[in-house]
C-alpha positions as CSV (number, residue, x, y, z in Angstrom):
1,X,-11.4,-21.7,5.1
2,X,-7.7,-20.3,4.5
3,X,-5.2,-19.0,7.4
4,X,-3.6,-16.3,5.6
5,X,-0.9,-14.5,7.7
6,X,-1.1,-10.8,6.8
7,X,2.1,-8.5,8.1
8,X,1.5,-5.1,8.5
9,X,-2.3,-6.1,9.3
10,X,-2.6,-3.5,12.0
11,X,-1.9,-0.8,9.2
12,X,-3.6,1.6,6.8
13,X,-4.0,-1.1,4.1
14,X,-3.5,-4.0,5.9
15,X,-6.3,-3.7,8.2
16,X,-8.5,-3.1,5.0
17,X,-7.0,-6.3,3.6
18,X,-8.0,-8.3,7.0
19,X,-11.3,-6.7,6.8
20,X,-11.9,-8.6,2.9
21,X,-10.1,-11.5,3.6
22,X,-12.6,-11.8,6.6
23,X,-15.7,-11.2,4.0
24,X,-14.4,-13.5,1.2
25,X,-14.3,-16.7,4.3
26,X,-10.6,-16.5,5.5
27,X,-9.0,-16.2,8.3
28,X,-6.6,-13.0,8.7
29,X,-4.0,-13.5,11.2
30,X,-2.5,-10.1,11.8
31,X,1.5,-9.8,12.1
32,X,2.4,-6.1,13.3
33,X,5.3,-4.5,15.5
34,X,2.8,-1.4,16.4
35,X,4.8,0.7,15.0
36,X,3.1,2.8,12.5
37,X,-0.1,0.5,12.7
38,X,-2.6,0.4,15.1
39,X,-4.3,-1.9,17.5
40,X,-7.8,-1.1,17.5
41,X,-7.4,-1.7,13.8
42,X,-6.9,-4.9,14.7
43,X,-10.7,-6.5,13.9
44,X,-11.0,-9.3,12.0
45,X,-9.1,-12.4,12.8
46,X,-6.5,-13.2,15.6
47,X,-3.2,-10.5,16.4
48,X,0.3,-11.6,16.9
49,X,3.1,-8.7,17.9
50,X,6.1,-9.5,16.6
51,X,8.4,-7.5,14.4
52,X,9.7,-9.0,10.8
53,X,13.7,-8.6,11.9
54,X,12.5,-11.1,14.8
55,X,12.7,-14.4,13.3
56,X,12.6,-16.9,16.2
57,X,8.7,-14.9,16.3
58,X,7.9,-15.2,13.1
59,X,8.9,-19.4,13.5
60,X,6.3,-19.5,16.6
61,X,3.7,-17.7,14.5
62,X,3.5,-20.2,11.8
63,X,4.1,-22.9,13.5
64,X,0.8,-21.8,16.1
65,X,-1.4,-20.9,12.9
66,X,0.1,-22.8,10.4
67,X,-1.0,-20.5,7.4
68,X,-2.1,-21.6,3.7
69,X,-0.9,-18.0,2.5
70,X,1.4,-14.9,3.5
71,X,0.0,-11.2,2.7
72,X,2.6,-8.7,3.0
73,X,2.7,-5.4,4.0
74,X,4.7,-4.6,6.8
75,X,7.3,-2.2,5.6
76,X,8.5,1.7,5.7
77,X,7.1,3.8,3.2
78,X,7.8,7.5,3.2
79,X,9.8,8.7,0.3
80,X,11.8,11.4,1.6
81,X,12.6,9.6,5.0
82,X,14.1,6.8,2.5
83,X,16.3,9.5,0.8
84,X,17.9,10.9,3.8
85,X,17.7,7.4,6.2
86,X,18.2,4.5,3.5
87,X,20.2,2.2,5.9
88,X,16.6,1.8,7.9
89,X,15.0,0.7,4.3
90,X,17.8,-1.5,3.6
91,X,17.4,-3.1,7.2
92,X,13.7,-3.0,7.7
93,X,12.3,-3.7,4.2
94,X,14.5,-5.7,3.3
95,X,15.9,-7.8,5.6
96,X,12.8,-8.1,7.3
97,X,10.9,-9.3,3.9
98,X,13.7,-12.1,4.0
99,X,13.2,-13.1,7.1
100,X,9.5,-13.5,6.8
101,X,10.2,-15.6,3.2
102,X,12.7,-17.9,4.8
103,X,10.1,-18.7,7.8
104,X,7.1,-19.1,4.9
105,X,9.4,-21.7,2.8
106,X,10.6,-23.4,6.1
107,X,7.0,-23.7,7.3
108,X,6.2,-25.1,3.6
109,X,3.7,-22.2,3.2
110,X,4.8,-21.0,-0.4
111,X,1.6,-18.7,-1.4
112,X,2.5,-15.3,-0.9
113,X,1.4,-12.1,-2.0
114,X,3.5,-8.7,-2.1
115,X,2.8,-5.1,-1.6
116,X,5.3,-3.6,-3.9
117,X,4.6,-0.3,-5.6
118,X,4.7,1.9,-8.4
119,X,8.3,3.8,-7.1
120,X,10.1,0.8,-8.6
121,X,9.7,2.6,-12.1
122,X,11.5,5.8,-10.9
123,X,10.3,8.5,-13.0
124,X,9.3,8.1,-16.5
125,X,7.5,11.0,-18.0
126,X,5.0,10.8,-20.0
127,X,4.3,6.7,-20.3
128,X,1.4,4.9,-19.0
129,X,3.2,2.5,-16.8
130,X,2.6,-1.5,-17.6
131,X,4.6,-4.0,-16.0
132,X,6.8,-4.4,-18.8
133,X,8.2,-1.1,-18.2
134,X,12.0,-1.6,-16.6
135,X,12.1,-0.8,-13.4
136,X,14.6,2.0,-12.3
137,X,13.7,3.4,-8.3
138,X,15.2,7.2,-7.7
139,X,14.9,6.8,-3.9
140,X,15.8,4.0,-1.0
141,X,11.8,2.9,-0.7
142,X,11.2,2.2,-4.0
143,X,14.8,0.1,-4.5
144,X,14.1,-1.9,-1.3
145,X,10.6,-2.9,-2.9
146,X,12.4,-4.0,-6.2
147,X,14.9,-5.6,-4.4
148,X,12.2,-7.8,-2.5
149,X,10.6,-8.5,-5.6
150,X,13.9,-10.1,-7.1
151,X,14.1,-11.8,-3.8
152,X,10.9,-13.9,-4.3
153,X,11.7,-14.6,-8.1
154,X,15.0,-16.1,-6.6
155,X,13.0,-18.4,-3.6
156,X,10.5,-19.5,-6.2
157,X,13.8,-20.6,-8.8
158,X,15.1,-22.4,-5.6
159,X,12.4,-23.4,-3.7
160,X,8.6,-23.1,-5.6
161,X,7.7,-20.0,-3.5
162,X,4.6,-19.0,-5.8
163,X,3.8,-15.4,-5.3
164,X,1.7,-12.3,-7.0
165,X,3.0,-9.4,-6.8
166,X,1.0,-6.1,-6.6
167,X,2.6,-2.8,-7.8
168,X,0.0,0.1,-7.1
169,X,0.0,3.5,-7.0
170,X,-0.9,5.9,-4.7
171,X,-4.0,5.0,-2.3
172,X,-6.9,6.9,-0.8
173,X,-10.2,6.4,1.1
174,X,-11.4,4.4,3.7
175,X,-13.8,1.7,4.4
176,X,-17.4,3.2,3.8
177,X,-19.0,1.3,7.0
178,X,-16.3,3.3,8.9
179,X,-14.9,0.3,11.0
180,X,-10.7,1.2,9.7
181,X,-9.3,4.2,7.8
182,X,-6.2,5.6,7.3
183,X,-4.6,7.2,10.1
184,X,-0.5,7.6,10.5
185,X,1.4,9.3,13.1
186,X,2.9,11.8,12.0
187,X,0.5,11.9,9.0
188,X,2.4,12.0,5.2
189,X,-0.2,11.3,2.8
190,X,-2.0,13.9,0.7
191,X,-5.7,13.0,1.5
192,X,-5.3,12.8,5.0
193,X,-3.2,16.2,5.1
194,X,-5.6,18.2,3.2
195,X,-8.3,16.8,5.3
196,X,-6.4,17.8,8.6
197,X,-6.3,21.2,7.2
198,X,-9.6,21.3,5.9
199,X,-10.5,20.4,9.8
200,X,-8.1,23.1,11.5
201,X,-5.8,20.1,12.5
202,X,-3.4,21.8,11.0
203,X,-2.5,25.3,10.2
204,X,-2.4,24.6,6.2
205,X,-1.4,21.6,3.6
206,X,1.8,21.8,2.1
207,X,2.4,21.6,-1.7
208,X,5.6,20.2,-2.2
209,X,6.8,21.5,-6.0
210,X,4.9,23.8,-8.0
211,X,7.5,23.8,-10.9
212,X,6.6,20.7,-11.8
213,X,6.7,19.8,-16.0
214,X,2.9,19.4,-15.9
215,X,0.1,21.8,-17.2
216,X,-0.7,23.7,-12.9
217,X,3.3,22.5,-12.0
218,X,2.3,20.3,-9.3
219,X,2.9,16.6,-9.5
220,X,0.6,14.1,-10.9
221,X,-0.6,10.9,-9.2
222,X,-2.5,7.6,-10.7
223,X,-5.3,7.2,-7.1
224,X,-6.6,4.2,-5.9
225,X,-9.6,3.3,-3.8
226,X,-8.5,1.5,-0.7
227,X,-11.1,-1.1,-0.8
228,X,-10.3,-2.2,-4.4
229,X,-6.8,-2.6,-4.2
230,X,-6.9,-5.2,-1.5
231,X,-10.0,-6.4,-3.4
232,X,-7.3,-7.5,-5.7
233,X,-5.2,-8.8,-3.2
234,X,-7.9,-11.2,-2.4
235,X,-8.2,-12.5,-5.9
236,X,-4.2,-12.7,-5.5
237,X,-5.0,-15.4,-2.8
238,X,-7.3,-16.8,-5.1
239,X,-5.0,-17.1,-8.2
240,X,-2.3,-19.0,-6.3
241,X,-5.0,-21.6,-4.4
242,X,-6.1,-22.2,-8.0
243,X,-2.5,-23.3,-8.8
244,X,-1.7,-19.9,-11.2
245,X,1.4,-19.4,-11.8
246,X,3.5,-16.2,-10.0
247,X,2.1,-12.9,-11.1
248,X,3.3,-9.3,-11.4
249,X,0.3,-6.9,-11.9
250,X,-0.3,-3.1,-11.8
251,X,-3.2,-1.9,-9.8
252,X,-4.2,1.7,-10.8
253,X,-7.1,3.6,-12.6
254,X,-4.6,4.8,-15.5
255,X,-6.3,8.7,-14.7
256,X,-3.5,10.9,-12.9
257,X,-4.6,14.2,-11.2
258,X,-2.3,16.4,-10.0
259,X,-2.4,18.1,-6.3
260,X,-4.0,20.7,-7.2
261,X,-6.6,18.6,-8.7
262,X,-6.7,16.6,-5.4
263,X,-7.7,20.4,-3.6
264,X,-10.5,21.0,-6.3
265,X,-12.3,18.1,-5.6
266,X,-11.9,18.1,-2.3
267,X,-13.9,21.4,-2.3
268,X,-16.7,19.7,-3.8
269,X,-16.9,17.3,-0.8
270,X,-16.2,19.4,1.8
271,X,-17.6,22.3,1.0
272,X,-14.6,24.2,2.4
273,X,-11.6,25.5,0.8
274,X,-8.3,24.2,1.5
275,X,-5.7,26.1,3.1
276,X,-1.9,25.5,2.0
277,X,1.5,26.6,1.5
278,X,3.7,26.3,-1.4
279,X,7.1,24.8,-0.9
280,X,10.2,23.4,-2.6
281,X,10.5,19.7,-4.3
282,X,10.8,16.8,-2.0
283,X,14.1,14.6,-3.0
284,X,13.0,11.3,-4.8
285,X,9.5,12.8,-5.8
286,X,8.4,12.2,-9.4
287,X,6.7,14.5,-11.7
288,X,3.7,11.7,-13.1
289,X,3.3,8.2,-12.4
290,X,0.2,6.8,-13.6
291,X,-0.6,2.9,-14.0
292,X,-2.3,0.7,-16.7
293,X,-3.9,-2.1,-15.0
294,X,-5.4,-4.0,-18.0
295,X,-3.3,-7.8,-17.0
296,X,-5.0,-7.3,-13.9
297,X,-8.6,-6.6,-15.5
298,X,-7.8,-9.4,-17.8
299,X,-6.1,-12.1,-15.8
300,X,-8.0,-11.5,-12.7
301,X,-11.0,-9.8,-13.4
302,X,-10.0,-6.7,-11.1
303,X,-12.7,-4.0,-11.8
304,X,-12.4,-0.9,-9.1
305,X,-15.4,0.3,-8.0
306,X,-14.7,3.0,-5.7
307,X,-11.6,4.8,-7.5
308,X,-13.2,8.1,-8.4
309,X,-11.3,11.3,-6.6
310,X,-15.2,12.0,-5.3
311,X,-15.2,8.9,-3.7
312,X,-12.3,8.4,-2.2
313,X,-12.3,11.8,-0.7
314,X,-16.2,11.4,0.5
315,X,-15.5,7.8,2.2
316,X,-11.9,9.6,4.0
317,X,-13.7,12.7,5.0
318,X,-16.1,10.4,6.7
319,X,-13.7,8.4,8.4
320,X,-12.0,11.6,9.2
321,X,-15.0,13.0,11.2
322,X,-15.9,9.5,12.7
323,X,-12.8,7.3,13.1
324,X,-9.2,7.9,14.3
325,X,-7.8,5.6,16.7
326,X,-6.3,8.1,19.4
327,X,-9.4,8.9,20.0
């Protein structure tokens, strides 16, 4: 049995991660602030509050659990907040992520696996992304990921700091037995948004862009189902106990859909139409980003299950009605 410290474990993705790592016999030991995540999401293995620019905390957590493996999440993730506010990415993200590599090599615990994602490419039109493709982030978020990625290629040069990296795209759903979702205060994901409308939680969605370069003008997304990305992050675990060497690999479906898309299927599940608003571009948004994930099909045997727009949006609208933690 593995003590695997997740950060961010109290989140939207994190808490799903807990919830697998629990399932496939380890131990999640959740590090959150409380920030943006949640505390009854907190389920599956013991909670620690700390925040990762606090590293005298992060010292006393590994030295009380003394973890086999780091999962990590924690960090900020909305786009346009990173154009307008990049000194908090800079700060959070990235010093943070140092802090919480620095305490994993001092502890000896030099298995880690990295949330990183998809805005490290920037926008490039047209191309089925691999993870040969250069990397060249148009906003604060994305950069702060890349940087933290350069960051563990540097620990494992000087210090054997084995890590798999994960860059996926963008992620939907919920867990089907209903016991985490996706809930964010104030809400910025699409599903979630269109659901809040669907509901009258909210007067109408917003389309951001309808002038897009893409055949109905709005953008165009690669979606994953929540359950198997951190299905992968499992195997990620896996792959470094079984000595692997470090690892970058795409998670996506390589299928993009574009918002509008998004509003047709949800129409199938709901049975409701959608209201919404058309408005401008958001700075740093990208026309397409779509992934091709066939290293991780290969290498790991990553096979996503749940990542049809149906299901995604069938297992959220039932966490919708069912699950949000301010309730």
């Amino acid at each position: 049995m593995t003590n695997v410290l997740v950060t961010g474990g109290a989140g939207y993705i994190g808490s799903h991660a807990c919830k697998a790592l629990k399932a496939a016999g380890h131990i999640p030991i959740t590090y959150d602030n409380l920030v943006t995540g949640w505390q009854d999401a907190v389920k599956f293995g013991p909670f620690e509050k700390g925040d990762l620019l606090d590293r005298p905390r992060l010292d006393e957590v590994f030295a009380k659990h003394q973890p086999n493996a780091v999962m990590h999440f924690a960090a900020l993730s909305q786009v346009g907040e990173s154009m307008k506010e990049p000194a908090k990415y800079w700060r959070n993200n990235v010093s943070g992520s140092l802090n919480l590599i620095e305490a994993a090599v001092a502890a000896g615990c030099l298995d880690f696996v990295f949330s990183s994602t998809c805005a490290t490419y920037g926008d490039q039109d047209g191309v089925t992304l691999n993870e040969e493709n250069v990397q060249h982030p148009i906003n604060a978020y994305g950069a702060s990921k890349r940087a933290i990625e350069d960051m563990l290629r540097d620990f494992e040069a000087a210090y054997g700091l084995r890590h798999v990296v994960f860059r996926y795209f963008n992620v939907a759903g919920a867990d089907p037995e209903g016991e985490v979702g996706e809930f964010h205060r104030p809400e910025t994901h699409l599903v979630p948004l269109m659901l809040d409308a669907i509901d009258g939680k909210r007067d109408a969605l917003t389309i951001y862009g309808t002038d897009y370069d893409t055949p109905d003008g709005t953008c165009i997304r690669d979606y994953v189902h929540v359950c198997d990305l951190v299905d992968a992050h499992v195997l990620g675990i896996r792959w470094l106990a079984d000595g692997k060497g470090s690892r970058v690999f795409n998670l996506g479906t390589g299928s993009g859909f574009s918002v509008r898309e998004v509003i047709d299927h949800s129409r199938n599940v709901t049975n409701r139409n959608v209201p919404f608003n058309e408005g401008a571009r958001r700075p740093g948004d990208c026309t397409r980003l779509v992934s091709g994930s066939d290293r991780a099909a290969e290498e790991l045997g990553w096979r996503p299950t749940r990542s049809t727009l149906q299901t995604m949006i069938t297992d959220a609208w039932r966490w919708h009605q069912t699950g949000h933690y301010d309730r």
